[in-house]
N, C-alpha and C positions, 0 to 999 in steps of 0.2 A: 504494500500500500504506500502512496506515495502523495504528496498535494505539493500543486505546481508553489512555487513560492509568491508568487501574489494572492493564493488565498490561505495563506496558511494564517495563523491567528485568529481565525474567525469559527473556530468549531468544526470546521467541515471534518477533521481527520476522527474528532469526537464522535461524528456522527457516522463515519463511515464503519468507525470500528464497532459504534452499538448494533447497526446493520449486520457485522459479520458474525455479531457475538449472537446473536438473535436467530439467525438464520441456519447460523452451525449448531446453536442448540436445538433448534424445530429440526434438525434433521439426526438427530438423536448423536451427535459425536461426542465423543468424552472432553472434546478439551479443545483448544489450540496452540499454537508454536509460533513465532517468531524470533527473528533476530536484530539486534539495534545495537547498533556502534555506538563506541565509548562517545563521541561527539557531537551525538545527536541526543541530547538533553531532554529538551522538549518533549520529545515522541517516548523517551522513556519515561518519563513523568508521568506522559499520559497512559500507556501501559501500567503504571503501578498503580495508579489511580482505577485502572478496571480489572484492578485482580493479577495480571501478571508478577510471577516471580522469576529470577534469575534459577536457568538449570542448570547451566553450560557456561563453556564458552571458548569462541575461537579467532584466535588471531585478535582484531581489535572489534569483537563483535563479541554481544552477551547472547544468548539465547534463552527467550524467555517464554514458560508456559502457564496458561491457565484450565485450569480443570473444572470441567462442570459438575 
């Protein structure tokens, strides 16, 4: 998932990720996975904020999962 940099600040990434969380639970998955680099502040933030925890990690990227 990615928001182009002139919308970023405005929720959209908020919104895009309650969309996946939503949709990956209505289809019965256990969980999700991502990965976010040390550098990207923001995007981790907003993953901690919905439940993502650090599992991993590689190179300069964490991988992080949330379980439903």
């Amino acid at each position: 998932m990615s928001v182009v940099s002139t919308h970023r600040g405005q929720g959209v990434g908020r919104v895009l990720l309650e969309r996946i969380k939503r949709a990956s639970a209505d289809r019965g998955l256990r969980g999700l996975s991502l990965s976010v680099e040390d550098e990207n502040e923001r995007a981790r933030a907003l993953y901690v904020r919905n439940g993502f925890v650090v599992a991993g990690r590689a190179g300069n990227s964490d991988t992080m999962v949330l379980r439903f």
